[in-house]
N, C-alpha and C positions, 0 to 999 in steps of 0.2 A: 135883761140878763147879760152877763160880761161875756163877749162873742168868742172868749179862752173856753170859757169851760162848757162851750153848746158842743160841740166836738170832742167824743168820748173816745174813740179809735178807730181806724175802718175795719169794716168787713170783710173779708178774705176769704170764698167760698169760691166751689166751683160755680155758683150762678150768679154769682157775682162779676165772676171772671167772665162771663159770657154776656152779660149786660155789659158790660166796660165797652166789652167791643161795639155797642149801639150808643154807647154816650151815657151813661146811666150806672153809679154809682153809688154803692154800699155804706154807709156809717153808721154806727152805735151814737146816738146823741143823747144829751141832757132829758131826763123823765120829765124834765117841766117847759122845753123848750118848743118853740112856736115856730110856724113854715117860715116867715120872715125873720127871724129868728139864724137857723138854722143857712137860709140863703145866703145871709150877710156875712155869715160865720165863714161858710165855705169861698164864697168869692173871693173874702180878703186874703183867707189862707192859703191859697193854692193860682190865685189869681185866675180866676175863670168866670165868665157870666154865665151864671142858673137861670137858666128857662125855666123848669119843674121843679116841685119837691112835693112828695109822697114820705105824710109818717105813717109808724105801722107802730101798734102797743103789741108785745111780743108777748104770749098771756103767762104765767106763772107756772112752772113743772112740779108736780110730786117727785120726789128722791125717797128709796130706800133707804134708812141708816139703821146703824147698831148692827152688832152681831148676829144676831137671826135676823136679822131685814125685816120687823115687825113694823117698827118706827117710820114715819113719815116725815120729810121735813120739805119746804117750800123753797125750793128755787125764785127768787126776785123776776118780776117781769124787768122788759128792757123797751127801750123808745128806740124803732133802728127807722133810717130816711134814705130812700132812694132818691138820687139830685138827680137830673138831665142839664146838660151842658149844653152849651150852644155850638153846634156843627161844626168841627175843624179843631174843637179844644182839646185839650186832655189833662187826667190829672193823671202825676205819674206813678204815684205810689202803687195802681192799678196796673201798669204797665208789666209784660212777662220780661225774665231774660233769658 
């Protein structure tokens, strides 16, 4: 897989924020993408050596639609990775200001 398109966006939550602070970061990845994969991905882009990575399939929502909210429609599952960095690094885009 082309290591552009394994890195979908990051995640930006409050528990994400609070993970940051342990070394350990949020991204939405590619549904087809692999731990080494994803490690390679990140290292080159941000310049940092991954210790970890943890995928997680993010299982599928029902939504309400139409006018009386009879209708069901299906929310897409998502591939999200939590990295671990190796001690002393960071990535910044996590950073507060």
């Amino acid at each position: 897989m082309e290591l552009n398109k394994v890195i979908v966006r990051p995640l930006i939550t409050e528990k994400s924020m609070a993970l940051a602070k342990e070394g350990k970061y949020t991204f939405e990845v590619n549904k087809k993408a692999f731990k080494k994969d994803v490690q390679k991905a990140i290292s080159e882009a941000f310049g940092v050596e991954v210790i970890k990575v943890n995928l997680f399939r993010k299982a599928k929502k029902r939504k309400r639609v139409g006018r009386l909210r009879k209708k069901f429609s299906n929310l897409s599952f998502y591939k999200k990775a939590i990295v671990k960095v190796k001690e002393g690094q960071k990535i910044d885009i996590f950073e507060e200001k």
